[in-house]
C-alpha positions in Angstrom: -64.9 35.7 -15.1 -63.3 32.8 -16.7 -59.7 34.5 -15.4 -61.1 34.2 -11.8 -62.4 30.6 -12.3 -59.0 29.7 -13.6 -56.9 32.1 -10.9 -58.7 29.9 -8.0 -58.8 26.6 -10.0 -54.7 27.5 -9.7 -54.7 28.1 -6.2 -56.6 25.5 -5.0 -54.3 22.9 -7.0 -51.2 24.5 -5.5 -52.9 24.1 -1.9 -53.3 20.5 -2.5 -50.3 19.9 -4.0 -47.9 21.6 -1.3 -50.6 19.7 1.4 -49.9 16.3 -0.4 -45.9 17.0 -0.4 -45.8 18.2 3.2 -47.6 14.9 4.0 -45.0 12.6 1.8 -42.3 14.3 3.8 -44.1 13.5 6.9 -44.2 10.6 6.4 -40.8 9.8 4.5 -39.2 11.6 8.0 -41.5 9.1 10.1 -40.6 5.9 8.3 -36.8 6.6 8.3 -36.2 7.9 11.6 -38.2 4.4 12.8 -35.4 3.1 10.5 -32.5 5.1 12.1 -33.5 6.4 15.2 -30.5 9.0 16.3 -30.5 10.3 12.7 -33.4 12.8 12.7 -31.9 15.9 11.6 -30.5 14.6 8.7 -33.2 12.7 7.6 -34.9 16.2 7.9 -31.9 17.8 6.1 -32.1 15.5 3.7 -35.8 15.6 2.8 -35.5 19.6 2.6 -32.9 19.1 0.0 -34.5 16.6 -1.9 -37.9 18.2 -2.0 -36.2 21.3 -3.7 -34.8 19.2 -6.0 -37.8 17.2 -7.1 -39.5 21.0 -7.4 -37.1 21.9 -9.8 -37.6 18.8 -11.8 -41.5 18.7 -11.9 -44.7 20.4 -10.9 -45.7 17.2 -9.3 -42.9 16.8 -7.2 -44.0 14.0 -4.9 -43.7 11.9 -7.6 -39.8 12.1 -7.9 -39.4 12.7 -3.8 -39.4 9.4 -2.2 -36.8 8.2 -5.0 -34.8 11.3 -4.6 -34.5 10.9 -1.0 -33.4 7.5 -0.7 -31.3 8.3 -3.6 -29.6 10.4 -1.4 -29.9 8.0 1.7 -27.4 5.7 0.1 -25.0 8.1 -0.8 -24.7 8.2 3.0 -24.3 4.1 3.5 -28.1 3.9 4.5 -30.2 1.3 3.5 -33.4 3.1 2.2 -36.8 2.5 4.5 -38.1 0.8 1.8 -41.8 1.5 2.3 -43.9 2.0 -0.3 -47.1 3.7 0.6 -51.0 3.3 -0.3 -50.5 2.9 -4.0 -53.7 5.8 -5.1 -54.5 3.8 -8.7 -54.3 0.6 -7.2 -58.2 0.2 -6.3 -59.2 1.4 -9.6 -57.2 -0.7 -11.3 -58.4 -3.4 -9.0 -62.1 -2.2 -9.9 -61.7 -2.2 -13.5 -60.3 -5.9 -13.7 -63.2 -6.6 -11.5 -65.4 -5.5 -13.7 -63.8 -6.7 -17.0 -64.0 -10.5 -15.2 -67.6 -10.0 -15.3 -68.3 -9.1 -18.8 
């Protein structure tokens, strides 16, 4: 039983993980080819690369992607997008100091 629990516990984590990644990439492609217009393939090449190399360096690979990738970027003489997206501990930080101000 606990084997099954664990098995789908597993799956559902990978399913998340490789939606989350798709979506960085996504969105990685989006904000660079707003950057550099005629350069969509490869942008795309690029992320594809990257992406297998942040899986080989982690099993949270959307951590190291966006710094991989415009790693890579200025290898070719790009500037990087620079974009920084919705930072996900940000609010509870934000929430915590809120709370700690009212103590």
């Amino acid at each position: 039983m606990k084997t099954e629990e664990h098995s789908e516990a597993t799956a559902v984590f990978l399913h998340k993980l490789t939606a989350a990644v798709a979506e960085l990439k996504e969105q990685l492609q989006h904000d660079y080819e707003q950057l550099y217009p005629g350069l969509g393939e490869i942008i795309r090449i690029v992320l594809e690369e990257e992406e297998a190399k942040a899986w080989e360096l982690s099993f949270f690979p959307h951590l190291f992607l966006p710094d991989l990738v415009e790693a890579h970027i200025a290898t070719l003489g790009l500037e990087p997008a620079g974009t920084r997206h919705d930072n996900i501990l940000a609010p509870a930080i934000k929430a915590e100091l809120t709370l700690a101000a009212a103590c």
